[in-house]
C-alpha positions as CSV (number, residue, x, y, z in Angstrom):
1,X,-147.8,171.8,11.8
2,X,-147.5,168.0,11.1
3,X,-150.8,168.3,9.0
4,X,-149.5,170.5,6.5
5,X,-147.4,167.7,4.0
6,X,-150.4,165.9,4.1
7,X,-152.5,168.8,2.8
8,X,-149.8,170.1,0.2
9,X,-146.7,169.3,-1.7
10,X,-143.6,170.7,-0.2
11,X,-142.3,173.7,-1.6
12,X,-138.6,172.6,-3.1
13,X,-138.1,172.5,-6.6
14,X,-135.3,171.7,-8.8
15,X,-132.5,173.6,-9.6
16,X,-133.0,174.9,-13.1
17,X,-130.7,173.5,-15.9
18,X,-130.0,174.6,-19.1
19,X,-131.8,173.8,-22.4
20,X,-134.8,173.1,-20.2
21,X,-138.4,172.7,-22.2
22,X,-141.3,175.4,-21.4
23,X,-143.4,172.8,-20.3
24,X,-140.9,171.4,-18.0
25,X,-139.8,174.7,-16.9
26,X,-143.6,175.7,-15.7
27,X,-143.7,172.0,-13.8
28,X,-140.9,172.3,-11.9
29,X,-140.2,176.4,-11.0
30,X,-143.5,178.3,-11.1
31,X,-144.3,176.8,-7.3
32,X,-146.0,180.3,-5.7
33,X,-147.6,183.6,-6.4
34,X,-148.8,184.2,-10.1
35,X,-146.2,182.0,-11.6
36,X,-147.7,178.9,-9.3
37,X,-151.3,180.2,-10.9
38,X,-149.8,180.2,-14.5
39,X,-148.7,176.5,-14.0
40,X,-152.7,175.5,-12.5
41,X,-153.4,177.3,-15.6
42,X,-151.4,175.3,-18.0
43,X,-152.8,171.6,-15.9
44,X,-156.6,172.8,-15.8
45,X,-156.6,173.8,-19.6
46,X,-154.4,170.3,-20.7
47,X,-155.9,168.5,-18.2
48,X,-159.8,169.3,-17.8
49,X,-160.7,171.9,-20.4
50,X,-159.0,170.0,-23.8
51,X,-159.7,166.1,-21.5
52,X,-162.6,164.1,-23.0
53,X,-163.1,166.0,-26.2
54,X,-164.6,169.4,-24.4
55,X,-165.1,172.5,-26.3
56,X,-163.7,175.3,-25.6
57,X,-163.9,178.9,-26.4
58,X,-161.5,181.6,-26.4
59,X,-161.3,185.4,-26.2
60,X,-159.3,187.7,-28.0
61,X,-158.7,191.0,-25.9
62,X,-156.1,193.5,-25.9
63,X,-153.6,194.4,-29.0
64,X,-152.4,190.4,-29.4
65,X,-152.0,189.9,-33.2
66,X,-150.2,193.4,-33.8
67,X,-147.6,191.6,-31.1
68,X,-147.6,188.5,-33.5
69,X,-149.0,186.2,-30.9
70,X,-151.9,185.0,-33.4
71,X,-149.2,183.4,-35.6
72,X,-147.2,182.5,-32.9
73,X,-149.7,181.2,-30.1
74,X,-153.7,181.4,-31.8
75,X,-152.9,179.7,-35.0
76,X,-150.9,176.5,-33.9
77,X,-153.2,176.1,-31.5
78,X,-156.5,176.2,-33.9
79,X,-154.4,173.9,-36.0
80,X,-154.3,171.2,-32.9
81,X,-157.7,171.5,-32.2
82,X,-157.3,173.3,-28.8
83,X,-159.4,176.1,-29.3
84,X,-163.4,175.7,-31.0
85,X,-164.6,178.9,-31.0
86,X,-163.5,182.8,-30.3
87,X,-164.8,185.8,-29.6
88,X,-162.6,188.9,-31.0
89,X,-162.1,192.0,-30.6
90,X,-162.9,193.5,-34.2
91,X,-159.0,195.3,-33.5
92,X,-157.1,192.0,-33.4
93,X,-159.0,190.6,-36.2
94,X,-158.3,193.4,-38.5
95,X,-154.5,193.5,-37.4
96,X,-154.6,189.8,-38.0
97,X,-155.0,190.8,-41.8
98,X,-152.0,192.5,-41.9
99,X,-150.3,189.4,-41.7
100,X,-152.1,187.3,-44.1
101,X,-152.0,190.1,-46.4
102,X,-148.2,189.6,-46.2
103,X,-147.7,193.1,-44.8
104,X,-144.8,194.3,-42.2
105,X,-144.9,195.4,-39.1
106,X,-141.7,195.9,-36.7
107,X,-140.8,195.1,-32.9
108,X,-139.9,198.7,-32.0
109,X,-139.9,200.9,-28.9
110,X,-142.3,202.6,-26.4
111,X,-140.1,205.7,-26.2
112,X,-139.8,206.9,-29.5
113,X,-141.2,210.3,-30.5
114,X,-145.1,210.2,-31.3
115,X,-144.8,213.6,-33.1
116,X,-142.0,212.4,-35.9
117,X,-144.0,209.4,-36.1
118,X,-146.8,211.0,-37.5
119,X,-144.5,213.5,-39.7
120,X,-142.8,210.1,-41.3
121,X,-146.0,208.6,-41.2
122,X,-145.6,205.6,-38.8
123,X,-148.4,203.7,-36.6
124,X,-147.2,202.8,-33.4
125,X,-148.8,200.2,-30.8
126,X,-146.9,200.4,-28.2
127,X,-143.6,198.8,-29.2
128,X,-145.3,197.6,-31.9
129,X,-144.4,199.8,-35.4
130,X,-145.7,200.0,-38.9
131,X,-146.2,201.6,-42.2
132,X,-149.3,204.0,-42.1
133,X,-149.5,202.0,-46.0
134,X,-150.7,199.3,-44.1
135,X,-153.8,200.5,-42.4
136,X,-154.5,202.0,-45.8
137,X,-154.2,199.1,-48.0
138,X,-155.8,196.7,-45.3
139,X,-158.5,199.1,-45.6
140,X,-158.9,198.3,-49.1
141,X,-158.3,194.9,-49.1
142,X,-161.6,194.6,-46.8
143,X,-163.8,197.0,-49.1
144,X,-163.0,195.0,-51.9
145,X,-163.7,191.8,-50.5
146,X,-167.0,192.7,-48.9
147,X,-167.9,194.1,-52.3
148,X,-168.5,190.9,-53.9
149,X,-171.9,189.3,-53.8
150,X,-171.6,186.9,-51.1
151,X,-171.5,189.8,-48.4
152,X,-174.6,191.6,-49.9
153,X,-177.0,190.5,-47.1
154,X,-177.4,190.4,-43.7
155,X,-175.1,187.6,-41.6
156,X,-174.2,186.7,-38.3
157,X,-170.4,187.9,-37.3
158,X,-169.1,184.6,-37.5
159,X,-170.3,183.8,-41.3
160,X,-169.0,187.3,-42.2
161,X,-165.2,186.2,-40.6
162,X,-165.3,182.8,-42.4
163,X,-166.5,184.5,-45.7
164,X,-163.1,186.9,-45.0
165,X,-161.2,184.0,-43.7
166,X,-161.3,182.9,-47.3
167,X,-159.9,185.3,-49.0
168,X,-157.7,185.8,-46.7
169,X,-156.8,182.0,-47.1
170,X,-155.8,182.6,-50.8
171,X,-153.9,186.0,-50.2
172,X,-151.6,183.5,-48.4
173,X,-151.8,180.7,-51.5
174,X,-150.7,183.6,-53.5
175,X,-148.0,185.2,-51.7
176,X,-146.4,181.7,-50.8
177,X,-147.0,181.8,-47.0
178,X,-148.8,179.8,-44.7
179,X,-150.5,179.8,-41.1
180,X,-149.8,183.7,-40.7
181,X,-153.8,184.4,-40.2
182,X,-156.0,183.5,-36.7
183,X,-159.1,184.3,-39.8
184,X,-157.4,182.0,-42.3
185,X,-156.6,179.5,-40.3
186,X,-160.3,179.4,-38.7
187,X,-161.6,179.4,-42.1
188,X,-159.3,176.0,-42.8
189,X,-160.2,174.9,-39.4
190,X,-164.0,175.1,-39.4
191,X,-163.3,177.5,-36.3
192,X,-166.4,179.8,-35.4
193,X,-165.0,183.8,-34.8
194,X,-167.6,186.3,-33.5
195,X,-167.0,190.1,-32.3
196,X,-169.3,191.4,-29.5
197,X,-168.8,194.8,-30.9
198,X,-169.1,194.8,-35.1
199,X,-168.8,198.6,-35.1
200,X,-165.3,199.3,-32.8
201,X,-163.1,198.4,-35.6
202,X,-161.4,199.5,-38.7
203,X,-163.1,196.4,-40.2
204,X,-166.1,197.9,-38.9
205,X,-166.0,201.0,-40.3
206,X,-164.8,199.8,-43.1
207,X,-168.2,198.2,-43.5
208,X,-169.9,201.1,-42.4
209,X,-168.3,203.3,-45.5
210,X,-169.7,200.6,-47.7
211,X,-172.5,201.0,-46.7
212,X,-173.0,204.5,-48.2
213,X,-172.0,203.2,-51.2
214,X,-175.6,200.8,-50.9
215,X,-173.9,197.6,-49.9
216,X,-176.6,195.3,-48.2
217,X,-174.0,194.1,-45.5
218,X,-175.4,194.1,-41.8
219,X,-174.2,192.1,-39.0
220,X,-176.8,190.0,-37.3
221,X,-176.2,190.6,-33.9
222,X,-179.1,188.7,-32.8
223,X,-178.1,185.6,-34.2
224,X,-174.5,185.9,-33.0
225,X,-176.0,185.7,-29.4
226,X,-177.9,183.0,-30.2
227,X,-175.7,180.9,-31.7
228,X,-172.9,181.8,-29.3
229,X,-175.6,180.0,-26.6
230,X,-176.5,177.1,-29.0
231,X,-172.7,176.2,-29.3
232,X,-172.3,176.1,-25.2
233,X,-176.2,173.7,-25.4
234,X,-174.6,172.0,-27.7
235,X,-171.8,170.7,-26.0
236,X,-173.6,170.1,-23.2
237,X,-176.7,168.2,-24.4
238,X,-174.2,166.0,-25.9
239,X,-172.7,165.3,-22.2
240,X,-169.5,166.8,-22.5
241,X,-167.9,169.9,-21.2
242,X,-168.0,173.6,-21.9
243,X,-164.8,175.7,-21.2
244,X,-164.1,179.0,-21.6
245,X,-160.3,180.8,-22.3
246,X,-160.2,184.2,-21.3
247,X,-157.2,186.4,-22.5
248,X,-157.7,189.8,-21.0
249,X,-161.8,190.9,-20.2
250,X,-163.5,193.8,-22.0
251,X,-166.7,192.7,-24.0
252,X,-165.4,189.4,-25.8
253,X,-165.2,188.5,-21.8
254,X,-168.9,189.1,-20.7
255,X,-169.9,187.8,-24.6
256,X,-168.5,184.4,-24.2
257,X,-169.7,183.9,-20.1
258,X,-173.2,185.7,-21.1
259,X,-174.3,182.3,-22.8
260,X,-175.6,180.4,-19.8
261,X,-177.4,183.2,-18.6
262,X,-179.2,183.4,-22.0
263,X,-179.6,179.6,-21.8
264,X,-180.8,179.5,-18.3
265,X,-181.9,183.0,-17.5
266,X,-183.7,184.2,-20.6
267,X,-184.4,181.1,-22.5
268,X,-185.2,179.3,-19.5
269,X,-183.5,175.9,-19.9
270,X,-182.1,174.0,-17.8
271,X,-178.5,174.5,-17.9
272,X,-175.2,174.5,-14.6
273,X,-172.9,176.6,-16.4
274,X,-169.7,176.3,-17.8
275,X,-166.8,173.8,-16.9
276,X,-164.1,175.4,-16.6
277,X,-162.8,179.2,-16.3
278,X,-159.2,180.1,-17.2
279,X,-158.4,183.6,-17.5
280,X,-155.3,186.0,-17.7
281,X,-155.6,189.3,-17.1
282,X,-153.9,192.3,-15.4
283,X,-157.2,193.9,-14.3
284,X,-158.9,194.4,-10.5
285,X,-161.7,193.3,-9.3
286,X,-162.2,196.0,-6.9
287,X,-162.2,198.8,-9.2
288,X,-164.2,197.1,-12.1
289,X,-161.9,196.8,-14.5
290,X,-161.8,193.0,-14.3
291,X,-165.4,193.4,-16.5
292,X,-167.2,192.1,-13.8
293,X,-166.5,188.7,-13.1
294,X,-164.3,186.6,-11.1
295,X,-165.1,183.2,-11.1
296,X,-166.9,182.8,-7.4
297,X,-168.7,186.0,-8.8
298,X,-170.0,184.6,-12.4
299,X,-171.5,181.5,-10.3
300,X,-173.9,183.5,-9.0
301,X,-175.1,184.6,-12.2
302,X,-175.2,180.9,-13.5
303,X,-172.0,181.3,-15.9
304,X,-169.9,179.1,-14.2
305,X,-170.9,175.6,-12.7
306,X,-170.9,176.0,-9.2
307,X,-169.5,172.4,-8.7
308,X,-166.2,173.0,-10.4
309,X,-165.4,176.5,-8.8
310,X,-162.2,175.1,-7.1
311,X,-161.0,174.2,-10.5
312,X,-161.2,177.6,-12.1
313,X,-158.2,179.9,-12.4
314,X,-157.0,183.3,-12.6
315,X,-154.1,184.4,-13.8
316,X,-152.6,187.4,-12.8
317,X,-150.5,187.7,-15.8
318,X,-150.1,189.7,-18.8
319,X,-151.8,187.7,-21.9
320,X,-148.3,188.6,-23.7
321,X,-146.7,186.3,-21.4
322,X,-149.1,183.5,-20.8
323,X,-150.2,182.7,-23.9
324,X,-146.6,181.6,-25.6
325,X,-146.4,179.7,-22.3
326,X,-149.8,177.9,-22.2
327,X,-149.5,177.4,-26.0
328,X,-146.3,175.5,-25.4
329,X,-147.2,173.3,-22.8
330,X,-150.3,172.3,-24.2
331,X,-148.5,171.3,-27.3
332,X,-146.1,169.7,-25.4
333,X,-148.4,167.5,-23.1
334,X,-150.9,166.6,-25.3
335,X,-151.2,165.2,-28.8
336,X,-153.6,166.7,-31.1
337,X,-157.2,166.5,-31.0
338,X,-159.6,166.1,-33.8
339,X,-160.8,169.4,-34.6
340,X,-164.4,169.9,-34.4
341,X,-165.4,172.0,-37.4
342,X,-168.1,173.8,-35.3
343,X,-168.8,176.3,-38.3
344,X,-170.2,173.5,-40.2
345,X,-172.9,172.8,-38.0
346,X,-173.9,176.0,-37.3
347,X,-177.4,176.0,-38.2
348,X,-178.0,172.5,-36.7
349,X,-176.7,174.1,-34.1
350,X,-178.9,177.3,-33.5
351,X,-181.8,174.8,-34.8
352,X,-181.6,172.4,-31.5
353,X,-181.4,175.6,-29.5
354,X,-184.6,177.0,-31.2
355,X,-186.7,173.9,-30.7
356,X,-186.2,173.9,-26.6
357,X,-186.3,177.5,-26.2
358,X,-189.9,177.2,-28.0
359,X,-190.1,174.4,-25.9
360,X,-188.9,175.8,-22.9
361,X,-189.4,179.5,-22.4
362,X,-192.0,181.9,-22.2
363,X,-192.5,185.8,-22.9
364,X,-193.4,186.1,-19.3
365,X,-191.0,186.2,-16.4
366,X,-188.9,182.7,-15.9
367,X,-189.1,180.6,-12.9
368,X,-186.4,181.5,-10.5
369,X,-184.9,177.9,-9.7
370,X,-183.1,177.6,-6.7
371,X,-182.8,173.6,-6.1
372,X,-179.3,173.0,-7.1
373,X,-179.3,169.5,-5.5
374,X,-177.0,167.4,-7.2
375,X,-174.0,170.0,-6.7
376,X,-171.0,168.3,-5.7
377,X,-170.1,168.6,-1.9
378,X,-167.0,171.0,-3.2
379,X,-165.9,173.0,0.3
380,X,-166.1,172.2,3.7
381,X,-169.5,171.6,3.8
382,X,-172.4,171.0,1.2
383,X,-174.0,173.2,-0.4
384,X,-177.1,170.8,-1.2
385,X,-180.5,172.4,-2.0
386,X,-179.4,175.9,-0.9
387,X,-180.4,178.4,-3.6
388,X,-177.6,179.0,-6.0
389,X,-176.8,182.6,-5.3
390,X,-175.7,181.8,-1.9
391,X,-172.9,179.4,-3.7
392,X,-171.4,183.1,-4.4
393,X,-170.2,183.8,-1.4
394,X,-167.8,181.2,-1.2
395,X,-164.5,182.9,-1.5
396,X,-162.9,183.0,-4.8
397,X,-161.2,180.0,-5.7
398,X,-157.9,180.7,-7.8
399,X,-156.3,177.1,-8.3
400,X,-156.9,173.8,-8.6
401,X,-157.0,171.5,-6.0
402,X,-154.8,168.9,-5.1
């Protein structure tokens, strides 16, 4: 098969050595299966996703901070302007407080007894263990924050989380530490947060107790979809790229790719989709539990730019794993960026968004457009001016091309 080296790198790495960097490891050794998908994971997000000052957005899914991995992986890389906007999980934001509040939690074991747990009064996460003190005092930490006037009205999710960021930020001040927080270092960091779901939380209910006692707080879900979309129109009315990070699926997933759809779909401007699509998950597609979307999939609901389907990647890889690793290469490869401050331009934002919806769309049903002509010849044959849901039954594309 003489055509084959000319088509793709031979398969012959390097003996390992010791004292080897991350980075250096993932380059050299992770040559097949999901470790070779890991590596086109690391390139595409260093490489396209952070290249030419894109924005990208990343979500929070699964029991991450309890683990540490917002102080180890989230923070530093909010702090090197990797990552401009999240959508959470109200769980691992309201873990996250734990350890800006300076609280303790302990790596464990999956096989201890559940029952004497509960009788010594001990929260487990898995292998994940703490004080039931801590839910309790976390618990008041948020009702006395969202007690003070600022909170008494009705805000989009990502106002609220700055608001909290704050005090958050000078709970560290006070205690002496520093970049311990994913909402304190957003705060610093001018780093939008949102939650799909407000309600599935302890900071939720939380602010649902409150609310028995008359506090005015409500979460302004509308605006939180609508500004989710004006930060992808933004980016891309500007000419530059829109990414999207993925760390497990669940709702954060679906929130984050739902943007072009209410760009194009429902707002009924014109709009390709995102960039790039990284995501690592140990979910299947075939029994739903991948929420929905693989990449060749999302293209036909206009999420994902059909042009750049070879270039997105799954990762078949728990986020526990991939995260340190894709945090340390992309510190490693690349210098920091200037961090956007997204937060701050919020309402300009949601604003420009406004104007060409008003513009744009109508109360009655949208034009179905088909005519994606100036899709780049990406396969084995173009796909000019055929109607873009027939681009979804290309077969998914897992790495990036040579």
């Amino acid at each position: 098969m003489p055509s084959l080296n000319k088509q793709f790198p031979r398969l012959l790495p390097e003996p390992i050595k010791k004292d080897i960097r991350a980075a250096d490891l993932i380059d050299t050794a992770f040559k097949a299966y999901n470790g070779a998908r890991l590596s086109e994971a690391c390139r595409l997000y260093v490489e396209k996703m952070l290249a030419r000052d894109g924005t990208v957005g990343m979500t929070l899914t699964g029991a991450l901070t309890p683990a540490g991995l917002g102080r180890a992986a989230v923070v530093p890389l909010l702090k090197a302007g990797f990552v401009d906007w999240i959508v959470s999980t109200g769980a691992n934001l309201y873990h996250d407080l734990h350890y800006g509040l300076g609280m303790e939690l302990y790596a464990g074991s999956p096989f201890v007894d559940d029952i004497v747990l509960r009788n010594d009064g001990v929260i487990r996460i898995y292998d994940v263990l703490f004080s039931y003190d801590v839910l309790l005092d976390t618990d008041a930490f948020v009702r006395q924050v969202i007690a003070g006037p600022e909170f008494q009205k009705t805000m989009g999710t990502d106002e609220f989380h700055y608001l909290l960021g704050r005090y958050v930020h000078e709970r560290e001040k006070k205690l002496g530490i520093k970049e311990t927080s994913v909402l304190s270092a957003a705060y610093q960091y001018g780093v939008p947060i949102f939650t799909s779901s407000p309600g599935d939380s302890s900071i939720g209910m939380n602010v649902a107790a409150m609310a028995l006692r008359d506090s005015q707080l409500a979460f302004d879900v509308n605006r939180d979809v609508n500004q989710t979309a004006a930060i992808v129109y933004d980016a891309k009315r500007r000419g530059g790229t829109s990414s999207v990070f993925i760390l497990g699926g669940g709702s954060p997933k679906n929130f984050i790719l739902q943007t072009e759809p209410q760009i194009q779909e429902v707002m009924g401007i014109e709009e390709r989709g995102h960039d790039y699509f990284l995501q690592c998950t140990d979910a299947r597609p075939d029994t739903g539990g991948l929420s929905g979307a693989t990449p060749a999939e999302a293209v036909s609901w206009g999420k994902i730019d059909p042009g750049n389907l070879p270039a997105c990647v799954v990762c078949y890889v728990d986020s526990t794993i991939s995260l340190p690793l894709i945090t340390a290469y992309a510190l490693t490869r690349l210098a920091p960026r200037k961090r956007k401050n997204l937060y701050a331009r919020r309402d300009e934002q949601l604003a420009a968004i406004r104007a060409e919806y008003l513009k744009k769309g109508t109360v009655e049903k949208i034009a179905h457009r088909t005519d994606v002509s100036d899709v780049k010849d990406f396969g084995t044959a173009s796909v000019k001016e055929k109607p873009r849901r027939n681009l979804a039954k290309r077969a998914s594309s897992v790495g990036l091309g040579k």
